[in-house]
VEXDREN-2710 file (C-alpha; in Angstrom, 1 decimal):
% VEXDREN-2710
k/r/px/py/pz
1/UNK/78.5/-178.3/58.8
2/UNK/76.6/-181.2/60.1
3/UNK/72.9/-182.8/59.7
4/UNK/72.0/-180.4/63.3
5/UNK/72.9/-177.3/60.7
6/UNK/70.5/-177.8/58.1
7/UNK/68.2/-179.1/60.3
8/UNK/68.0/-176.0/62.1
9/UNK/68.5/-173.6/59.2
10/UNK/65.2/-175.3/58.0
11/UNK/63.4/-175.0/60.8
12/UNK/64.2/-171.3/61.8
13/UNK/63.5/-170.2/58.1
14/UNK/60.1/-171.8/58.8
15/UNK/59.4/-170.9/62.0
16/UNK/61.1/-166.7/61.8
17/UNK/59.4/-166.8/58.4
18/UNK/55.9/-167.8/59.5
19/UNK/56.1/-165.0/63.1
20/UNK/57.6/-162.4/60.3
21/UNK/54.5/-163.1/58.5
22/UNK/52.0/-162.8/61.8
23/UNK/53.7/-159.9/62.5
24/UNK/53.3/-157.8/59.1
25/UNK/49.7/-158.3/59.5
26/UNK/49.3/-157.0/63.1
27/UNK/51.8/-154.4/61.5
28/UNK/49.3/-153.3/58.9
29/UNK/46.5/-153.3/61.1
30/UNK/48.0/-150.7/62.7
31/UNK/49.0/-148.9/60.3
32/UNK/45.7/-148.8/59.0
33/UNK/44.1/-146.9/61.7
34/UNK/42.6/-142.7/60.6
35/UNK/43.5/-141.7/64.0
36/UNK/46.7/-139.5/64.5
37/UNK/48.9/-139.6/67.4
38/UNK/52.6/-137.8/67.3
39/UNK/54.8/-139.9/70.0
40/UNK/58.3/-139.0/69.1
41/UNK/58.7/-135.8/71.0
42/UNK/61.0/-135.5/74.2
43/UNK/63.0/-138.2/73.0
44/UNK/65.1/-137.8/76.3
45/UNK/62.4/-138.1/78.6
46/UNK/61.2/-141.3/76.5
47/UNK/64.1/-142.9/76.8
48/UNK/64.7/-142.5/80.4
49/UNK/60.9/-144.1/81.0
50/UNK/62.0/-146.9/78.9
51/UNK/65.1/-147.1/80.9
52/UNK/63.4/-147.5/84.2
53/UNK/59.8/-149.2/83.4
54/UNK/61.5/-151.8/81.2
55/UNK/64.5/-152.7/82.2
56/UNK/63.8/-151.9/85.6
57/UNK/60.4/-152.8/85.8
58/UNK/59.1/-150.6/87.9
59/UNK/55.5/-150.0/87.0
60/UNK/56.0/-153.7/87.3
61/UNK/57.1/-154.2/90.5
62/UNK/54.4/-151.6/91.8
63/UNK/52.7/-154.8/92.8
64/UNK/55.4/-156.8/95.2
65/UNK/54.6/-160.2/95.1
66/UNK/53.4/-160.7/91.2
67/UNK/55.8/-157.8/89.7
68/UNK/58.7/-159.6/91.5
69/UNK/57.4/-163.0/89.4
70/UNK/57.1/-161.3/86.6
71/UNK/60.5/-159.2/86.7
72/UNK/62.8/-162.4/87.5
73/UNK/61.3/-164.1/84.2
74/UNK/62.1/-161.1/82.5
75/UNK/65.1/-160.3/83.5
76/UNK/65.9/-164.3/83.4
77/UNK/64.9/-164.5/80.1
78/UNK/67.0/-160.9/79.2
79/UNK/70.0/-163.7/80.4
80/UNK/68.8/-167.1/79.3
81/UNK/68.4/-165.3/75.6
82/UNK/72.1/-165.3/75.1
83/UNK/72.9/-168.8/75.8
84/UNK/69.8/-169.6/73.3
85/UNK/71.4/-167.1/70.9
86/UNK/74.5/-169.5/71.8
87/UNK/73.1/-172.3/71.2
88/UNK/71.7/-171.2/67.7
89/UNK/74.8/-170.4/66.5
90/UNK/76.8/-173.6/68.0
91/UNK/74.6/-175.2/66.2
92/UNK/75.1/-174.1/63.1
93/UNK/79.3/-174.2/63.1
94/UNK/79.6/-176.6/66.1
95/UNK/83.4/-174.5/66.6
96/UNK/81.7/-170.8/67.4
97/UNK/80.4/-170.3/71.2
98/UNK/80.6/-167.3/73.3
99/UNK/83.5/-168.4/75.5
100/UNK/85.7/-166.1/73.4
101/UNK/84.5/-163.5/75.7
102/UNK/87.4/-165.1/78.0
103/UNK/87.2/-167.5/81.7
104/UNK/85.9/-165.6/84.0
105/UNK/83.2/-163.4/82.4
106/UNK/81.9/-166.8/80.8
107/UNK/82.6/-168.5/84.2
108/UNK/80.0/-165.8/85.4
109/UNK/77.7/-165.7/82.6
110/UNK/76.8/-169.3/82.5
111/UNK/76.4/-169.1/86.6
112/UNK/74.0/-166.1/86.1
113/UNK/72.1/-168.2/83.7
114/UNK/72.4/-171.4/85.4
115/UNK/70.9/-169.1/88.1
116/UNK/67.8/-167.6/86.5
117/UNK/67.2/-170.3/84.8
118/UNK/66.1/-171.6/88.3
119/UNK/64.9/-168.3/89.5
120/UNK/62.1/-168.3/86.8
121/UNK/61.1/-171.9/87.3
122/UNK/60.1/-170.8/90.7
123/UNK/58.2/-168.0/89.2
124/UNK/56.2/-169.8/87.1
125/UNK/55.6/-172.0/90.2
126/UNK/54.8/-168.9/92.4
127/UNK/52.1/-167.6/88.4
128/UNK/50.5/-170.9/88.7
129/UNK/49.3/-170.7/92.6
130/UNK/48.0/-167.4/91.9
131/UNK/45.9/-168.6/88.7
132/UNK/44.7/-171.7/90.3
133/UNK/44.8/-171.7/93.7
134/UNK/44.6/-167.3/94.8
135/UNK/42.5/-166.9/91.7
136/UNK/42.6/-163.1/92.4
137/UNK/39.1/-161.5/90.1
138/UNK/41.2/-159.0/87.8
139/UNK/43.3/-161.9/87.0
140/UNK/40.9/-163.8/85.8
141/UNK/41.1/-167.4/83.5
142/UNK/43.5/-167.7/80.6
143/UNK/44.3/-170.6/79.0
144/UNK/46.8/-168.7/76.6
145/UNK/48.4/-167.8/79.3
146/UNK/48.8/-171.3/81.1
147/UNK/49.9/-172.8/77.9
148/UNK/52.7/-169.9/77.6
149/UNK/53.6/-171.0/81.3
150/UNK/53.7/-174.5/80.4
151/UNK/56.0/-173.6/77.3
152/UNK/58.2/-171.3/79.7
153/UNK/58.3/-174.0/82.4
154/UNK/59.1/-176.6/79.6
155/UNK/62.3/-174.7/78.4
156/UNK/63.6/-174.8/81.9
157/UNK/63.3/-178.1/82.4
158/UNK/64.8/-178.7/79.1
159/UNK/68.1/-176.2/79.7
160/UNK/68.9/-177.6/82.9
161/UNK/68.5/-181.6/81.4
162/UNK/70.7/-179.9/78.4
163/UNK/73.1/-178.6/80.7
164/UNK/73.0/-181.5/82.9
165/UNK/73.6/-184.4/80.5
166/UNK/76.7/-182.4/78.4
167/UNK/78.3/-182.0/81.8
168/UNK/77.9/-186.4/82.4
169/UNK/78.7/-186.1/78.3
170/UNK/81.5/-183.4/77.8
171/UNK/82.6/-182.8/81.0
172/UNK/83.4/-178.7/80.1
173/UNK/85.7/-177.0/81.9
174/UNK/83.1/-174.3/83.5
175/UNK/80.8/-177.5/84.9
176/UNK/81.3/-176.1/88.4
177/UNK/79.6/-172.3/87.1
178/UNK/76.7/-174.1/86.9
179/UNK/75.8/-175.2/90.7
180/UNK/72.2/-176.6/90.0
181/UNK/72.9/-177.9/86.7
182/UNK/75.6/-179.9/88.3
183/UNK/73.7/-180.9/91.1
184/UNK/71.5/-182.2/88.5
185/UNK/74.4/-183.9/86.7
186/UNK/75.1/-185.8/89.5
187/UNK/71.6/-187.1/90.0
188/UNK/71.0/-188.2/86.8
189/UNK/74.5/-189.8/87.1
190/UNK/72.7/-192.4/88.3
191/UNK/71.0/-194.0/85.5
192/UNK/74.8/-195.5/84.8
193/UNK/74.3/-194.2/81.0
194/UNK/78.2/-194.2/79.5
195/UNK/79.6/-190.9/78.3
196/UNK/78.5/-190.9/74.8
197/UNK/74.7/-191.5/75.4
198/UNK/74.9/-188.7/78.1
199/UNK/76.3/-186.5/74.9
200/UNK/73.5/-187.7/72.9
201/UNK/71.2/-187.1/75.0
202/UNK/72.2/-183.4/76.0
203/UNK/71.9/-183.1/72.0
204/UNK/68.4/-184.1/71.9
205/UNK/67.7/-181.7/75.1
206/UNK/69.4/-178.9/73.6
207/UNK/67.0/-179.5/70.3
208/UNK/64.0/-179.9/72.8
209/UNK/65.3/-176.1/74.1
210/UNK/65.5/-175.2/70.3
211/UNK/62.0/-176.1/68.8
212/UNK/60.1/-174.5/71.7
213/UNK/62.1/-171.2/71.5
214/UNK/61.1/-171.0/67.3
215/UNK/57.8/-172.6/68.6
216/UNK/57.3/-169.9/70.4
217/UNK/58.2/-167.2/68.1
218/UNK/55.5/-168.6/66.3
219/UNK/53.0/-168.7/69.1
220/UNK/53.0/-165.1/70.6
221/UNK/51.7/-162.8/67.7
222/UNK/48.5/-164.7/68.3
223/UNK/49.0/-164.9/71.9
224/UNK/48.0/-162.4/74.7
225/UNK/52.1/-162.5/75.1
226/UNK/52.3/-160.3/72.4
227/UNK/53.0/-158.0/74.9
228/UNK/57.0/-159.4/75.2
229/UNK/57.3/-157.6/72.4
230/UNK/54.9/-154.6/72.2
231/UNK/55.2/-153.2/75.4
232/UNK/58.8/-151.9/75.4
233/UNK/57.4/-149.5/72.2
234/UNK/54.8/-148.8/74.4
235/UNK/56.3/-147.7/77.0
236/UNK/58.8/-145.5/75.0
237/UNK/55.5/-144.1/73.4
238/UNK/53.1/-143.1/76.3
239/UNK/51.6/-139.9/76.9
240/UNK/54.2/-138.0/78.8
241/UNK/52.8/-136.6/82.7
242/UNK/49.6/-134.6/81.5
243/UNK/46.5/-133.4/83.4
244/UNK/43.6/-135.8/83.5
245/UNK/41.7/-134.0/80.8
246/UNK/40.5/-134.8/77.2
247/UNK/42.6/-133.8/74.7
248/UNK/41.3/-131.0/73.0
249/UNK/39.5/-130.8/69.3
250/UNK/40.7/-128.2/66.9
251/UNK/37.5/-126.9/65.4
252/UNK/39.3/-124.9/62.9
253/UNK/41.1/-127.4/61.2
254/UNK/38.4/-128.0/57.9
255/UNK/39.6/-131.1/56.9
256/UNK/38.9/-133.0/59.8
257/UNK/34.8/-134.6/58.8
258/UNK/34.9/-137.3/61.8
259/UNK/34.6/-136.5/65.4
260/UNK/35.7/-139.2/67.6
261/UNK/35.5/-142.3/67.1
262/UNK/32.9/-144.2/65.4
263/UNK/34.6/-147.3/64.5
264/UNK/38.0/-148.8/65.9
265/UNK/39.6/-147.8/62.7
266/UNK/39.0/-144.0/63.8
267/UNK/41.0/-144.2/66.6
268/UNK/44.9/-144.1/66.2
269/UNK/47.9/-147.0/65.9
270/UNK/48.3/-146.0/69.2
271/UNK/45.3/-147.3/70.4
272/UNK/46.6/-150.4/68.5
273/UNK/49.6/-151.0/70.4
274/UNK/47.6/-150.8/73.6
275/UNK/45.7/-153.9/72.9
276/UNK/49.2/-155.7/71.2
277/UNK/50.4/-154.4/74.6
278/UNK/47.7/-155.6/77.5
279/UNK/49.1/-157.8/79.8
280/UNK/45.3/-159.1/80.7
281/UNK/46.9/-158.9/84.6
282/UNK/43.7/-156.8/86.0
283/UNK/45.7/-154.3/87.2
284/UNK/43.3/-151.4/85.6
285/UNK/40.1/-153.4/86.7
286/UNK/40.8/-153.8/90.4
287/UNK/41.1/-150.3/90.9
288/UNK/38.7/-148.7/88.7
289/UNK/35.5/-147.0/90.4
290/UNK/33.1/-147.9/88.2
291/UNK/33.6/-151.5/88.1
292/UNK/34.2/-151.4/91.6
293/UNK/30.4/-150.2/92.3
294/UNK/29.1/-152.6/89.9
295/UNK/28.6/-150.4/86.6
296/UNK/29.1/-152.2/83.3
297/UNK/33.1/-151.0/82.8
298/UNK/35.8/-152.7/83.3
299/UNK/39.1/-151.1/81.6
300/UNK/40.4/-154.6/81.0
301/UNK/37.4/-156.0/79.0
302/UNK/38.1/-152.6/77.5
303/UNK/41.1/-153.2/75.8
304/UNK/40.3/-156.9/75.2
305/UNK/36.7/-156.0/73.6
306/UNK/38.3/-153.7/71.2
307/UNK/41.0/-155.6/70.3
308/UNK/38.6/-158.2/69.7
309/UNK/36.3/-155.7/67.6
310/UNK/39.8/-155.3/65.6
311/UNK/39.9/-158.7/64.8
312/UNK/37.0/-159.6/63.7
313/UNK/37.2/-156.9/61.2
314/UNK/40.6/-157.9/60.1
315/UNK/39.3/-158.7/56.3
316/UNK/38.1/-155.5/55.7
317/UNK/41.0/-153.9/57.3
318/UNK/43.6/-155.3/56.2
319/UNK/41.3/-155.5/52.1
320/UNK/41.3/-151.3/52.8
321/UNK/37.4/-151.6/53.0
322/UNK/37.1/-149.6/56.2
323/UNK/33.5/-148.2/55.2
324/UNK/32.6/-151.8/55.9
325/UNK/34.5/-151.9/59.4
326/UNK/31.3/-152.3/61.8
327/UNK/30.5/-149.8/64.7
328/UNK/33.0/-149.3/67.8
329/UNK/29.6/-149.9/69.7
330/UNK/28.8/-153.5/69.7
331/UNK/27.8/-156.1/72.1
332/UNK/30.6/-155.7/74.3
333/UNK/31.2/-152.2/74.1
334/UNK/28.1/-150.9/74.5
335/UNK/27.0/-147.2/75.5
336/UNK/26.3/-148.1/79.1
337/UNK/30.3/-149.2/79.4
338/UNK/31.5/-146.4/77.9
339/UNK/29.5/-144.0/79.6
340/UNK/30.4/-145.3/82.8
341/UNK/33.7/-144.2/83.1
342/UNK/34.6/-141.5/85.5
343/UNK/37.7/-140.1/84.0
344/UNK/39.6/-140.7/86.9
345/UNK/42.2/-142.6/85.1
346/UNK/43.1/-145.1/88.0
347/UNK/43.3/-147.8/85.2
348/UNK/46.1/-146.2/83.5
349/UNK/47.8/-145.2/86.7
350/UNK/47.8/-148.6/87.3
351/UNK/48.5/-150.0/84.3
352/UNK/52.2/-151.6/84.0
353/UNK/52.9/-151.4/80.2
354/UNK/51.1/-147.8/79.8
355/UNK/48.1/-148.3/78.3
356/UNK/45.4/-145.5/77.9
357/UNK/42.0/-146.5/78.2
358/UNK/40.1/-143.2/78.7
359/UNK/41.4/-141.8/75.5
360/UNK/39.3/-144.7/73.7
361/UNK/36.7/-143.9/76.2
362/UNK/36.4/-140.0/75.0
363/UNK/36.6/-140.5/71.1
364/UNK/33.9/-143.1/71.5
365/UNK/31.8/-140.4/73.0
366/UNK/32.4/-137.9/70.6
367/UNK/31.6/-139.4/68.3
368/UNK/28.3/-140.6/69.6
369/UNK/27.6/-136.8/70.7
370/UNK/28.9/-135.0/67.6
371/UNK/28.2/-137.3/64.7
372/UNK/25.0/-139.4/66.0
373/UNK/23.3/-137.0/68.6
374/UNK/23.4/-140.0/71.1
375/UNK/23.0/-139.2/74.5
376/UNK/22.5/-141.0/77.8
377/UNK/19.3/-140.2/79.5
378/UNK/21.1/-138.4/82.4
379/UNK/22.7/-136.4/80.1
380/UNK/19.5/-135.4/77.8
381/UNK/17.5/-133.7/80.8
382/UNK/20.3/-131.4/81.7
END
């Protein structure tokens, strides 16, 4: 064990310890909500969606050019993940590394990563035209989002300097797997450094890789990119194919004393996960008829607005005080938006990562109609 080992130990403890943390408490937020929601039926069927909307992204890649973006970093970070899982664990015994696996499938695997590694940092080239210079309206500004491309583009850079200086350092045997990395080698050959400050300096590009990995990990259960890791549950938990209409009340059951939704603690964790999930890519609002003829909904600002609601009443939620949880209608979600919809459900049709918007949209009213005899005019004269 060397000074790199306890190093890292101390750092991952902080930085796993502190996400864990984040986590728990978007955890018990959800866990908090009234609402019920049974998901684990047709487990088969769930799977199989999983299977194909996840890993193969195609919800995703409905949308050519920004689902094929989005795919190669996923699928380049599905590959880049084990050579940082690697590196983790090189790095605390320096003699353990994957090349156990035997020459030619680690021949392959580091050529695969070498190539997404590449692959996504023309991605995030091809995600930062279309926030700055396409600017499409659903897509809208994020700096979260820019900062998470900036970290994403960072750890790139940083792999291929990693790989680059070992090969002027270490010279490994599998140096010829890695075509741009070794390319890159022999650029950077010219700064004339000798062998052991090549080594060095792969070190200290291999730690640069390291920190904003457990950076990271910190960053995203805060972050809009929360979605990395909610929407896979999601996805395994949407509504299966069902008919466009409400789901119905069961007036019989005595025990139920709330209809709808009159606060976002009356809707389910299911709702929950939708916001955890959101994407913020506009899919929902660019084809939603309501927004589309200038009426005050837009399914994205939706999602965002009651997540938002959520967090603002996160003391009281997570303190058990939910009589003190304020109304689900507030400045941002206010009757006219939720009346507007049209219970067309484009937006969830459209939606990548599953998310149901109308469902939010229907308890809200329900609430409004059955518990607080709250009507649109419209609706009052019929």
């Amino acid at each position: 064990m060397t000074w790199q080992t306890f190093a890292f130990l101390i750092a991952a403890g902080i930085a796993f310890g502190y996400s864990g943390y984040r986590f728990s408490i978007l955890l018990r937020m959800m866990k908090a909500h009234q609402g019920h929601s049974n998901r684990l039926d047709h487990i088969a069927a769930r799977i199989q969606t999983a299977l194909v909307n996840v890993l193969g992204q195609k919800a995703v890649l409905k949308k050519k050019g920004p689902g094929i973006m989005h795919a190669t970093i996923f699928w380049g970070f599905l590959i880049i993940t084990i050579g940082t899982v690697e590196q983790f664990v090189s790095t605390i015994h320096n003699q353990v590394n994957f090349e156990f696996i035997g020459q030619t499938p680690y021949s392959l695997l580091v050529f695969i990563q070498d190539f997404f590694t590449t692959a996504i940092l023309v991605a995030i080239g091809y995600a930062f035209y279309g926030r700055f210079i396409v600017r499409p309206q659903g897509l809208g500004k994020s700096l979260d989002a820019n900062i998470v491309l900036l970290f994403t583009a960072s750890l790139m850079v940083a792999i291929l300097l990693m790989n680059a200086f070992h090969i002027l350092g270490l010279d490994p045997w599998y140096r010829g797997s890695m075509p741009v990395s070794n390319w890159l080698a022999g650029q950077l050959s010219a700064l004339g450094l000798s062998t052991e400050a090549n080594t060095h300096v792969g070190t200290f590009f291999k730690w640069i890789h390291m920190l904003i990995v457990l950076g990271f990990s910190m960053y995203i259960p805060s972050s809009k990119h929360l979605h990395i890791v909610a929407a896979g549950p999601n996805t395994f938990l949407r509504t299966l194919p069902r008919e466009k209409g409400m789901r119905p009340i069961n007036f019989e059951d005595e025990k139920v004393t709330q209809y709808g939704a009159a606060k976002v603690t009356d809707l389910s964790w299911k709702d929950t996960l939708d916001y955890y999930s959101c994407t913020e890519c506009g899919r929902c609002q660019d084809l939603c008829p309501a927004y589309n003829t200038q009426k005050p909904l837009s399914p994205k600002a939706l999602i965002l607005d009651l997540k938002e609601n959520m967090y603002r009443h996160k003391p009281q939620i997570l303190g058990g005080k939910l009589d003190e949880v304020g109304h689900i209608i507030d400045e941002n979600v206010t009757e006219d938006v939720i009346w507007a919809c049209t219970s067309c459900r484009a937006c969830e049709i459209a939606c990548p990562v599953f998310i149901e918007h109308t469902d939010k949209i229907y308890d809200a009213r329900r609430n409004l109609v059955m518990m607080e005899s709250r009507f649109p005019a419209e609706v009052q004269t019929v």
